[in-house]
ROBAVEX-246721 format. One record per residue: x, y, z of N, C-alpha, C, CB in turn; residue number from 0. Coordinates in nm, 2 decimals, decimal comma. Glycine has a CB too. Example, Ala and Ser with C-alpha at 12.3 -4.5 7.8 and 13.67 -1.06 7.14 Angstrom:
2
+--------+--------+--------+--------+--------+--------+--------+--------+--------+--------+--------+--------+------+
|   n.xx |   n.yy |   n.zz |  ca.xx |  ca.yy |  ca.zz |   c.xx |   c.yy |   c.zz |  cb.xx |  cb.yy |  cb.zz | resi |
+--------+--------+--------+--------+--------+--------+--------+--------+--------+--------+--------+--------+------+
|   1,32 |  -0,57 |   0,78 |   1,23 |  -0,45 |   0,78 |   1,32 |  -0,33 |   0,78 |   1,13 |  -0,45 |   0,90 |    0 |
|   1,28 |  -0,22 |   0,71 |   1,37 |  -0,11 |   0,71 |   1,29 |   0,00 |   0,79 |   1,41 |  -0,06 |   0,57 |    1 |
+--------+--------+--------+--------+--------+--------+--------+--------+--------+--------+--------+--------+------+
% end
This chain:
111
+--------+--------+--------+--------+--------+--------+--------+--------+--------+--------+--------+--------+------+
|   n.xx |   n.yy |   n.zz |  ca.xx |  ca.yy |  ca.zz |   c.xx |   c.yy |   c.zz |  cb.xx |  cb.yy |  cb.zz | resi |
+--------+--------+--------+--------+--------+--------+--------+--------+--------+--------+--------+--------+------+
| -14,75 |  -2,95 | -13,46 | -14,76 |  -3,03 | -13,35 | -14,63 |  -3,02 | -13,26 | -14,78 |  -3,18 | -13,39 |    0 |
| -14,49 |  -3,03 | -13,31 | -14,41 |  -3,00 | -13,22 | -14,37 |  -2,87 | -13,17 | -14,34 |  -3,05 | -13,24 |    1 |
| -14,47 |  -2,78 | -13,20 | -14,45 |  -2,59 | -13,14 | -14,50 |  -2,61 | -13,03 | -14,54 |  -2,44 | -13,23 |    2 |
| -14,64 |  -2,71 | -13,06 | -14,75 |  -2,76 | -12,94 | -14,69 |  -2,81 | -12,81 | -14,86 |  -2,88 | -12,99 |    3 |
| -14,64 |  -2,90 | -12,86 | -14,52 |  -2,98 | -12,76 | -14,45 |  -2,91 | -12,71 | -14,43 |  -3,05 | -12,81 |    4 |
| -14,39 |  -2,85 | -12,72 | -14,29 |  -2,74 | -12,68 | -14,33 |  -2,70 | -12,61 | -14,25 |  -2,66 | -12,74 |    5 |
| -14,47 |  -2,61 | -12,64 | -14,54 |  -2,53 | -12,51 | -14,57 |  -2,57 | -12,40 | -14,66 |  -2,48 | -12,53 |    6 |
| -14,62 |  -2,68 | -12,43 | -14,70 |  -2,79 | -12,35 | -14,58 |  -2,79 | -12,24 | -14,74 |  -2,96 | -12,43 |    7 |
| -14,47 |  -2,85 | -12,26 | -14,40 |  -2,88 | -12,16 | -14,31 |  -2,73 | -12,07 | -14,31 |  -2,98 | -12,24 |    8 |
| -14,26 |  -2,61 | -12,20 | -14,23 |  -2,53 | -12,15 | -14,37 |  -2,47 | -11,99 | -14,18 |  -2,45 | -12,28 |    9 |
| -14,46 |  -2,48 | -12,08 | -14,60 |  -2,44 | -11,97 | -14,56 |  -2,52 | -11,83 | -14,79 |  -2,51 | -12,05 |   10 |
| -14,55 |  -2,65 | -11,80 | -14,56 |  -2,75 | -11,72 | -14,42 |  -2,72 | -11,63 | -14,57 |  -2,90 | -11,82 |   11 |
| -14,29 |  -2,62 | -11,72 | -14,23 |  -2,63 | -11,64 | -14,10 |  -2,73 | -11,64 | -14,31 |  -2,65 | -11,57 |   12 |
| -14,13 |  -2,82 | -11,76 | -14,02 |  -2,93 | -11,80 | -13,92 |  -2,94 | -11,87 | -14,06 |  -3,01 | -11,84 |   13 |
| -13,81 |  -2,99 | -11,86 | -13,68 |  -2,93 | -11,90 | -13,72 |  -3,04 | -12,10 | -13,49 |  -3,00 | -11,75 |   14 |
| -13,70 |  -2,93 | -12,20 | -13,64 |  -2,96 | -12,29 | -13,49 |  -3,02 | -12,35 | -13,67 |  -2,90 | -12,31 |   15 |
| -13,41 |  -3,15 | -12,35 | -13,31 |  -3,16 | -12,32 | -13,27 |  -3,14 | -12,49 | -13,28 |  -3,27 | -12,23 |   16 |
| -13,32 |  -3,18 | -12,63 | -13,28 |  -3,22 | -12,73 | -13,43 |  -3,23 | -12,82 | -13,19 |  -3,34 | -12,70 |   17 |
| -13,38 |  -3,17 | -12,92 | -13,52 |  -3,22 | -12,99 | -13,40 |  -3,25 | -13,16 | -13,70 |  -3,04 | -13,00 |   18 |
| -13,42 |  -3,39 | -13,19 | -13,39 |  -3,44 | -13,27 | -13,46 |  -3,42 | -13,42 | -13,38 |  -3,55 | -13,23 |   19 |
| -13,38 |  -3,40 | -13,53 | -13,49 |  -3,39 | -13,65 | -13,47 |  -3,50 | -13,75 | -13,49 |  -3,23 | -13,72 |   20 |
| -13,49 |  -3,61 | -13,74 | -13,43 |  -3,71 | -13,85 | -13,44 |  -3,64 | -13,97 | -13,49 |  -3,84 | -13,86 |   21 |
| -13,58 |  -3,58 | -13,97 | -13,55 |  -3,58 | -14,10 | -13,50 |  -3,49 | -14,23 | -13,63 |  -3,61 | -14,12 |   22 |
| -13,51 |  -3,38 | -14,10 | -13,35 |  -3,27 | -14,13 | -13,24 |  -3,35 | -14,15 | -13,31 |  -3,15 | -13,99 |   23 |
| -13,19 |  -3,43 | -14,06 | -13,07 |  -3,46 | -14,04 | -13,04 |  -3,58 | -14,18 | -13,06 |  -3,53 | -13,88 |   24 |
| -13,19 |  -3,63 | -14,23 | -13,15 |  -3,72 | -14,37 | -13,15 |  -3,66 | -14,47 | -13,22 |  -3,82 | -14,42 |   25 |
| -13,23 |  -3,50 | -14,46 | -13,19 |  -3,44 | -14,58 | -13,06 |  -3,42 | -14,63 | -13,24 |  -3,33 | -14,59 |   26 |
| -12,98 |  -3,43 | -14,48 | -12,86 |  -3,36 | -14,54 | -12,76 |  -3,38 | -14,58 | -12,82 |  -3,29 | -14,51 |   27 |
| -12,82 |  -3,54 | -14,58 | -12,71 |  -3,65 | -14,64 | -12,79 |  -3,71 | -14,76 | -12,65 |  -3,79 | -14,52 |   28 |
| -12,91 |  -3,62 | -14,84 | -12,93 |  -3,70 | -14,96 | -13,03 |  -3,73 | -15,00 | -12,89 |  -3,78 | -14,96 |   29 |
| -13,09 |  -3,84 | -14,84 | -13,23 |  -3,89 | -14,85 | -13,39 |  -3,80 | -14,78 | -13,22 |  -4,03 | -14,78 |   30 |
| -13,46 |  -3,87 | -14,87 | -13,59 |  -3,81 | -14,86 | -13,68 |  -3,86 | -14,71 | -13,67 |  -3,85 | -14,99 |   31 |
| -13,72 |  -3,78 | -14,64 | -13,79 |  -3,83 | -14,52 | -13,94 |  -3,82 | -14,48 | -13,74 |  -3,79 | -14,43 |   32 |
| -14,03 |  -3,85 | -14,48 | -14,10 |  -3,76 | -14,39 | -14,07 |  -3,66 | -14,27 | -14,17 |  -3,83 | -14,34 |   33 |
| -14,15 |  -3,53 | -14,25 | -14,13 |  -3,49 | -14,12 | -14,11 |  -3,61 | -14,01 | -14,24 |  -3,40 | -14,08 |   34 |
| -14,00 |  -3,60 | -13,95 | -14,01 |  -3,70 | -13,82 | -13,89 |  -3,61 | -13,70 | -13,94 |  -3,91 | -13,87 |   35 |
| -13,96 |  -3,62 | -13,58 | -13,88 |  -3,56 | -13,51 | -13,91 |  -3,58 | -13,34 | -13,89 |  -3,42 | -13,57 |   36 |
| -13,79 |  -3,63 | -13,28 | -13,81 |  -3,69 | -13,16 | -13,73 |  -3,59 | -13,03 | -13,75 |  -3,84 | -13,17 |   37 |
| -13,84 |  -3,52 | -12,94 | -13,83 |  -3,44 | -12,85 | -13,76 |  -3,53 | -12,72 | -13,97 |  -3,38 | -12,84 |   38 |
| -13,71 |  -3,53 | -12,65 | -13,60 |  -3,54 | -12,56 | -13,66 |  -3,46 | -12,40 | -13,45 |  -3,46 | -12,65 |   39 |
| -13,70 |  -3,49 | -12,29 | -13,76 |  -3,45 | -12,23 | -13,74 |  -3,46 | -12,09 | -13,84 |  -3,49 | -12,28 |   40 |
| -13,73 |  -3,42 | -11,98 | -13,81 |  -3,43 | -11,85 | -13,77 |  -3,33 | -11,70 | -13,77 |  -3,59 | -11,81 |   41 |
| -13,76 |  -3,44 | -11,64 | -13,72 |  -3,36 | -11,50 | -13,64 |  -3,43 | -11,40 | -13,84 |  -3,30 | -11,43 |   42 |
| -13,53 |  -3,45 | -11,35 | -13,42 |  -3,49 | -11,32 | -13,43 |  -3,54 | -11,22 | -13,33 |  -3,42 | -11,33 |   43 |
| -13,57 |  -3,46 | -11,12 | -13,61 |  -3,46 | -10,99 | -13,72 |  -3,58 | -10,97 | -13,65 |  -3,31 | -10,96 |   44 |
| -13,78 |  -3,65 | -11,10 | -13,85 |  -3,73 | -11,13 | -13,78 |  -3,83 | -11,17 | -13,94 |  -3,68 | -11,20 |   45 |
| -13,72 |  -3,80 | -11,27 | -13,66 |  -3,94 | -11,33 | -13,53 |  -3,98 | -11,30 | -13,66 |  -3,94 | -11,46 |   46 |
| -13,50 |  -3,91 | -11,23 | -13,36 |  -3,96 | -11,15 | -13,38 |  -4,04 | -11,05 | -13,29 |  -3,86 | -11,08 |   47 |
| -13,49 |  -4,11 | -10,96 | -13,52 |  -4,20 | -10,87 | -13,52 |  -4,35 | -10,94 | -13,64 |  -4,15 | -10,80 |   48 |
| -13,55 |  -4,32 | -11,06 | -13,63 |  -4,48 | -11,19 | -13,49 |  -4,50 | -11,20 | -13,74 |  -4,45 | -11,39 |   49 |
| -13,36 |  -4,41 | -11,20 | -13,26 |  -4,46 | -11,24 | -13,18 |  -4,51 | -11,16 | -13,20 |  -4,39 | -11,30 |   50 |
| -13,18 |  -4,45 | -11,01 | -13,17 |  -4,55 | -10,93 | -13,20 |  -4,65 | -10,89 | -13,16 |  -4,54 | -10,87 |   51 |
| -13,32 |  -4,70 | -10,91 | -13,34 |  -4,81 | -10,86 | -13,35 |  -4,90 | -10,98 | -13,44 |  -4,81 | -10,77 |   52 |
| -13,32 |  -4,87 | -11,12 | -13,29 |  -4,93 | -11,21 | -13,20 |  -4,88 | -11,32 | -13,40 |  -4,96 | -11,24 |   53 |
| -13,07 |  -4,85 | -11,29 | -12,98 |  -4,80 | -11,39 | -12,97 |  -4,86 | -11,49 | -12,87 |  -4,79 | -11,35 |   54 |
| -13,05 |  -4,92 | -11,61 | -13,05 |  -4,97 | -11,75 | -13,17 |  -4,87 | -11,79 | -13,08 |  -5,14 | -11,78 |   55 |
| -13,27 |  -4,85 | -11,70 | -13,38 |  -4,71 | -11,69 | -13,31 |  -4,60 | -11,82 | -13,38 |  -4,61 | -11,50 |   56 |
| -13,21 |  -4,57 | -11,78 | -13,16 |  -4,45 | -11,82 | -13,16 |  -4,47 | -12,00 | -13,01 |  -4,43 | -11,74 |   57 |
| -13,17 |  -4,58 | -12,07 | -13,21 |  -4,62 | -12,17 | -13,31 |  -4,58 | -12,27 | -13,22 |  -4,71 | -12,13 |   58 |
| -13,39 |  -4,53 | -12,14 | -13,56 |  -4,46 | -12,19 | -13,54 |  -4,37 | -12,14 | -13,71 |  -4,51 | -12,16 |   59 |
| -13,45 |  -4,31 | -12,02 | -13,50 |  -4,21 | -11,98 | -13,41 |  -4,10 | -12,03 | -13,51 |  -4,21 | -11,85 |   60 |
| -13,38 |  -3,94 | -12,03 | -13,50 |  -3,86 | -12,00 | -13,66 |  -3,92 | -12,09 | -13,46 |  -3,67 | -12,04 |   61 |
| -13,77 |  -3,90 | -12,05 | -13,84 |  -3,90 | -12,15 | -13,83 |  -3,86 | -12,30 | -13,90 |  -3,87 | -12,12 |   62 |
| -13,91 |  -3,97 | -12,41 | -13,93 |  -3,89 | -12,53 | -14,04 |  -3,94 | -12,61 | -13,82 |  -3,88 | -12,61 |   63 |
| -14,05 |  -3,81 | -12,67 | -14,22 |  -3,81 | -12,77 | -14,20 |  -3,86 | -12,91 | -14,29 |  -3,64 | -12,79 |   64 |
| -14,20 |  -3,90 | -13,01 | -14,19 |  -3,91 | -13,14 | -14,31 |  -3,84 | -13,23 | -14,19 |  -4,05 | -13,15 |   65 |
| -14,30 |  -3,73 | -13,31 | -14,35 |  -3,68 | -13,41 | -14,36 |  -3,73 | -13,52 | -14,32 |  -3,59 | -13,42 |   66 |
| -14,39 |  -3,81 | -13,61 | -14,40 |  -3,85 | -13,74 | -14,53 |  -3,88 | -13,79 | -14,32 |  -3,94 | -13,76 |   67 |
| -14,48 |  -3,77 | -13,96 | -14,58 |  -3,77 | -14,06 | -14,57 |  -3,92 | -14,10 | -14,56 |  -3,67 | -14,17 |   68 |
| -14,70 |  -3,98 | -14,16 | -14,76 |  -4,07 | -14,15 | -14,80 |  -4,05 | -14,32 | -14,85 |  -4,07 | -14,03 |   69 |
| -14,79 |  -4,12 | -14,43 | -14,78 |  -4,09 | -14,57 | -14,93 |  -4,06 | -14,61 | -14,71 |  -4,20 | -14,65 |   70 |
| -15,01 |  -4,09 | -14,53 | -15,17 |  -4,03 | -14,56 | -15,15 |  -3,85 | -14,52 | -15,32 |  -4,12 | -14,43 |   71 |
| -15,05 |  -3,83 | -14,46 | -15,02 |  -3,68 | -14,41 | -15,06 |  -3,69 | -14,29 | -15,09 |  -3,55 | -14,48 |   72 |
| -15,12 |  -3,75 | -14,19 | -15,15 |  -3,77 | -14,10 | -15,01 |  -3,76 | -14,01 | -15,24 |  -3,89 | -14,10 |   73 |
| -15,05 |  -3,73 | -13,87 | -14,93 |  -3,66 | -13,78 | -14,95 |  -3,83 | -13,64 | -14,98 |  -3,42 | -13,70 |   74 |
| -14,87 |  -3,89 | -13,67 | -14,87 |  -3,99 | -13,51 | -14,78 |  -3,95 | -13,41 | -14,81 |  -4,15 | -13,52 |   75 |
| -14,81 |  -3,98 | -13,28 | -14,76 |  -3,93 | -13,15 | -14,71 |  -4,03 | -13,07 | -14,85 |  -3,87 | -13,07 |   76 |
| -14,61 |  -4,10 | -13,13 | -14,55 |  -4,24 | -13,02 | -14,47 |  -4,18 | -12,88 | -14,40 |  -4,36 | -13,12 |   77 |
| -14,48 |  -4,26 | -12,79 | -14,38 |  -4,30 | -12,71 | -14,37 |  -4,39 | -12,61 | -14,35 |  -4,23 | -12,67 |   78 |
| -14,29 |  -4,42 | -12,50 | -14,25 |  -4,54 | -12,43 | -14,38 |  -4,55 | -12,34 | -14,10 |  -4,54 | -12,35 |   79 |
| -14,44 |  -4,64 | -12,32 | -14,60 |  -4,61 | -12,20 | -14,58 |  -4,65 | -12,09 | -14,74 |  -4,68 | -12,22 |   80 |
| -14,60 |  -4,64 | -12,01 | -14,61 |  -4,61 | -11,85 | -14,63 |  -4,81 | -11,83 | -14,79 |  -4,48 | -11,78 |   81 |
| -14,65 |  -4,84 | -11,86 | -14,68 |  -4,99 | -11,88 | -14,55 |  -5,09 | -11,94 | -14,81 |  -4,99 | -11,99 |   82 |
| -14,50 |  -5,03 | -12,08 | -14,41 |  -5,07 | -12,10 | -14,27 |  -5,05 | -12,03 | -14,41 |  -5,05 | -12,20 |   83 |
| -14,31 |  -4,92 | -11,94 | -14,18 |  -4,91 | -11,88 | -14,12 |  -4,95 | -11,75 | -14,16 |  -4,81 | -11,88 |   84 |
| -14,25 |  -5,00 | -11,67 | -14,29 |  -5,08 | -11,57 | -14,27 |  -5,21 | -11,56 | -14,40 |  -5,06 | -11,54 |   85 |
| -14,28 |  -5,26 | -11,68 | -14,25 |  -5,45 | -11,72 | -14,14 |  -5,42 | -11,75 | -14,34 |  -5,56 | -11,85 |   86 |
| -14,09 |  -5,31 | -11,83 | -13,95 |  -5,35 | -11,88 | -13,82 |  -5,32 | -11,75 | -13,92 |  -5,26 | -12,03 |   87 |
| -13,85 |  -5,25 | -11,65 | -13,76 |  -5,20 | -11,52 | -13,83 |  -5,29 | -11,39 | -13,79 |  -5,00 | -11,48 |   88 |
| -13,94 |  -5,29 | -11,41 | -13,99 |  -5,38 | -11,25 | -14,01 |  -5,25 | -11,19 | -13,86 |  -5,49 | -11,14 |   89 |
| -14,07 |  -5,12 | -11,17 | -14,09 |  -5,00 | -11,13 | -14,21 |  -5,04 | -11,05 | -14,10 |  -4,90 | -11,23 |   90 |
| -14,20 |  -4,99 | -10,95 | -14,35 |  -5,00 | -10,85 | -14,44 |  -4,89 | -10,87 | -14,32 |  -4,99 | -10,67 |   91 |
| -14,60 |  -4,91 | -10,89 | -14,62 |  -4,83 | -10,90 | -14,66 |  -4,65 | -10,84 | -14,65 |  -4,90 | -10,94 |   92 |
| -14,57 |  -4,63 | -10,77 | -14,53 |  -4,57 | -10,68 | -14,46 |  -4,48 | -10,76 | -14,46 |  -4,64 | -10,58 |   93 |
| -14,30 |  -4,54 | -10,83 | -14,21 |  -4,49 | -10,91 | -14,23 |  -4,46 | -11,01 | -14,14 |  -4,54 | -10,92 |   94 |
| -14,34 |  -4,53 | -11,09 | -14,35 |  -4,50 | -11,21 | -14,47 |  -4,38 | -11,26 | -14,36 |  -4,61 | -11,26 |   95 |
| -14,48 |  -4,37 | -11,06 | -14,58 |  -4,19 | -11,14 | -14,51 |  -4,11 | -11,11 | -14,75 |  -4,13 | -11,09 |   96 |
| -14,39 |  -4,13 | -11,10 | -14,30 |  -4,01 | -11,13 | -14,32 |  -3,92 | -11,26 | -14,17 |  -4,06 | -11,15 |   97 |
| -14,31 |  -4,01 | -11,37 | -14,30 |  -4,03 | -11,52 | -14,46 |  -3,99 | -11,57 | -14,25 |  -4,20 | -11,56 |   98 |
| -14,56 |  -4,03 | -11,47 | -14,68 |  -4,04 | -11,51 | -14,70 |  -3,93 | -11,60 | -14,78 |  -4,05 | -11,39 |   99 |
| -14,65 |  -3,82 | -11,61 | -14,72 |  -3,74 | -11,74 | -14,75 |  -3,72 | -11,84 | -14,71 |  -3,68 | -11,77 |  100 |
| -14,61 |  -3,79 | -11,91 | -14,59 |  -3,85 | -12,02 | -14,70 |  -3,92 | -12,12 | -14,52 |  -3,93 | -11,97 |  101 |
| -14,79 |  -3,95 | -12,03 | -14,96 |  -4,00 | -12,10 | -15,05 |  -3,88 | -12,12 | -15,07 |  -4,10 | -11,98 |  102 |
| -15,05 |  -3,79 | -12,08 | -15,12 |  -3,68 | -12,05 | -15,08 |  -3,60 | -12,13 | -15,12 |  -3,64 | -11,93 |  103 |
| -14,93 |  -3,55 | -12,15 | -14,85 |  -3,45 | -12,25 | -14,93 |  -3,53 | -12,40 | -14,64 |  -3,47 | -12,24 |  104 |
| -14,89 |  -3,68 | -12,40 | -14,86 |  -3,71 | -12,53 | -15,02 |  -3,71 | -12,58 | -14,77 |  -3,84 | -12,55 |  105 |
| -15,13 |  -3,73 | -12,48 | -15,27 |  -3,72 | -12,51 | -15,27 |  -3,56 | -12,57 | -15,36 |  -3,76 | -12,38 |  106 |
| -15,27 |  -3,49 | -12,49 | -15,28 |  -3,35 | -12,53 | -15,24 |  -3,32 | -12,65 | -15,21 |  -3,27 | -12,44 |  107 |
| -15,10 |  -3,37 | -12,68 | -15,06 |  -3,27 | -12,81 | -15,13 |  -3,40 | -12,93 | -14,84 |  -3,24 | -12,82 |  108 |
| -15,14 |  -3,49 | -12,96 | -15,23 |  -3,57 | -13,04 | -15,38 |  -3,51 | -13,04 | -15,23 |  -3,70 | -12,98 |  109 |
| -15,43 |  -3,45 | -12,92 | -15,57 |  -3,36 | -12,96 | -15,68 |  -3,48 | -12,96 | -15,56 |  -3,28 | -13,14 |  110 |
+--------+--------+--------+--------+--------+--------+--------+--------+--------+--------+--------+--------+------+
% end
Protein backbone atom coordinates (compact mmCIF):
# COMPACT_ATOMS: atom_id res chain seq x y z
CA UNK A 1 0.00 0.00 0.00
CA UNK A 2 2.63 2.50 0.56
CA UNK A 3 4.56 1.79 -3.05
CA UNK A 4 0.77 2.65 -4.11
CA UNK A 5 0.98 5.82 -2.29
CA UNK A 6 3.91 6.83 -3.51
CA UNK A 7 2.87 6.51 -7.03
CA UNK A 8 -0.26 7.97 -6.55
CA UNK A 9 1.19 11.11 -5.48
CA UNK A 10 4.55 11.00 -7.45
CA UNK A 11 1.79 10.54 -10.59
CA UNK A 12 -0.30 13.72 -9.28
CA UNK A 13 2.85 15.59 -9.21
CA UNK A 14 3.14 16.03 -5.28
CA UNK A 15 6.02 16.71 -3.32
CA UNK A 16 7.00 13.72 -0.97
CA UNK A 17 8.52 15.46 2.07
CA UNK A 18 9.20 12.34 4.66
CA UNK A 19 7.90 9.07 4.90
CA UNK A 20 8.24 7.94 8.59
CA UNK A 21 8.51 4.16 9.54
CA UNK A 22 7.60 3.67 13.25
CA UNK A 23 7.89 0.66 13.00
CA UNK A 24 11.34 0.31 11.63
CA UNK A 25 12.26 2.94 13.91
CA UNK A 26 10.85 0.54 17.11
CA UNK A 27 12.55 -2.25 15.87
CA UNK A 28 15.55 -0.67 16.48
CA UNK A 29 15.26 0.11 19.82
CA UNK A 30 13.87 -3.47 20.75
CA UNK A 31 10.20 -3.40 20.40
CA UNK A 32 7.85 -5.23 18.30
CA UNK A 33 5.42 -3.23 15.98
CA UNK A 34 3.14 -3.75 13.45
CA UNK A 35 3.93 -2.34 9.96
CA UNK A 36 2.98 1.33 10.60
CA UNK A 37 4.18 4.06 8.54
CA UNK A 38 3.25 7.79 8.09
CA UNK A 39 3.88 9.52 4.57
CA UNK A 40 4.52 13.33 4.93
CA UNK A 41 3.04 15.07 1.95
CA UNK A 42 1.98 18.11 -0.30
CA UNK A 43 2.39 21.17 -2.18
CA UNK A 44 3.57 24.42 -0.76
CA UNK A 45 1.60 26.26 -3.44
CA UNK A 46 -1.60 24.80 -1.82
CA UNK A 47 -0.87 24.65 1.59
CA UNK A 48 0.95 27.55 2.12
CA UNK A 49 -2.23 29.90 1.92
CA UNK A 50 -4.09 27.54 5.14
CA UNK A 51 -0.95 28.68 6.86
CA UNK A 52 -1.42 32.03 6.39
CA UNK A 53 -4.41 32.59 7.30
CA UNK A 54 -4.01 30.21 10.04
CA UNK A 55 -0.42 29.74 11.33
CA UNK A 56 -1.20 26.81 14.07
CA UNK A 57 -2.38 25.09 10.43
CA UNK A 58 1.08 24.21 10.07
CA UNK A 59 0.46 21.60 12.88
CA UNK A 60 -1.28 19.30 10.22
CA UNK A 61 0.20 20.65 7.54
CA UNK A 62 2.21 19.44 4.92
CA UNK A 63 -0.32 16.76 4.65
CA UNK A 64 -0.26 13.15 5.99
CA UNK A 65 -1.47 9.58 5.34
CA UNK A 66 -1.12 6.89 8.02
CA UNK A 67 -0.46 3.20 6.90
CA UNK A 68 -1.09 0.69 9.62
CA UNK A 69 -1.38 -3.00 9.90
CA UNK A 70 -4.33 -3.72 11.79
CA UNK A 71 -3.74 -7.26 13.91
CA UNK A 72 -6.47 -9.15 11.76
CA UNK A 73 -3.52 -8.25 9.00
CA UNK A 74 -5.84 -5.89 7.61
CA UNK A 75 -4.07 -2.56 6.17
CA UNK A 76 -6.09 0.99 7.62
CA UNK A 77 -5.64 4.36 5.82
CA UNK A 78 -6.05 7.31 8.44
CA UNK A 79 -5.76 10.82 8.05
CA UNK A 80 -6.76 14.47 9.08
CA UNK A 81 -10.33 15.09 6.94
CA UNK A 82 -11.19 17.98 5.25
CA UNK A 83 -13.85 18.53 7.88
CA UNK A 84 -11.74 18.12 10.82
CA UNK A 85 -9.44 20.58 9.46
CA UNK A 86 -11.97 23.18 8.71
CA UNK A 87 -13.53 23.20 12.47
CA UNK A 88 -10.25 22.91 13.79
CA UNK A 89 -8.64 26.33 11.65
CA UNK A 90 -12.05 28.10 10.69
CA UNK A 91 -10.90 27.55 6.85
CA UNK A 92 -13.50 28.77 4.34
CA UNK A 93 -14.56 26.58 2.17
CA UNK A 94 -12.78 28.14 -0.53
CA UNK A 95 -9.34 27.33 1.34
CA UNK A 96 -9.82 24.24 2.28
CA UNK A 97 -10.00 22.83 -1.31
CA UNK A 98 -6.76 23.61 -1.55
CA UNK A 99 -6.06 20.43 0.48
CA UNK A 100 -9.19 18.85 -1.09
CA UNK A 101 -7.24 15.80 -2.44
CA UNK A 102 -6.29 14.39 0.37
CA UNK A 103 -9.87 12.50 0.29
CA UNK A 104 -9.36 11.23 -3.00
CA UNK A 105 -5.50 10.09 -2.62
CA UNK A 106 -6.47 8.44 0.64
CA UNK A 107 -9.76 6.82 -1.10
CA UNK A 108 -7.69 5.52 -3.88
CA UNK A 109 -4.91 3.94 -2.12
CA UNK A 110 -7.49 2.09 0.47
CA UNK A 111 -9.07 0.59 -2.87
Amino acid sequence: MLEHLLSILQTKGITVFAVVDHSGEAAKVGFEMRATKLVIFGNPKAGTPLMIAAPDSALDLPLKILIAEEPTGSTRVSYNSLAYLQGRYGFSPELVGNVAAIEQIAAAVAG
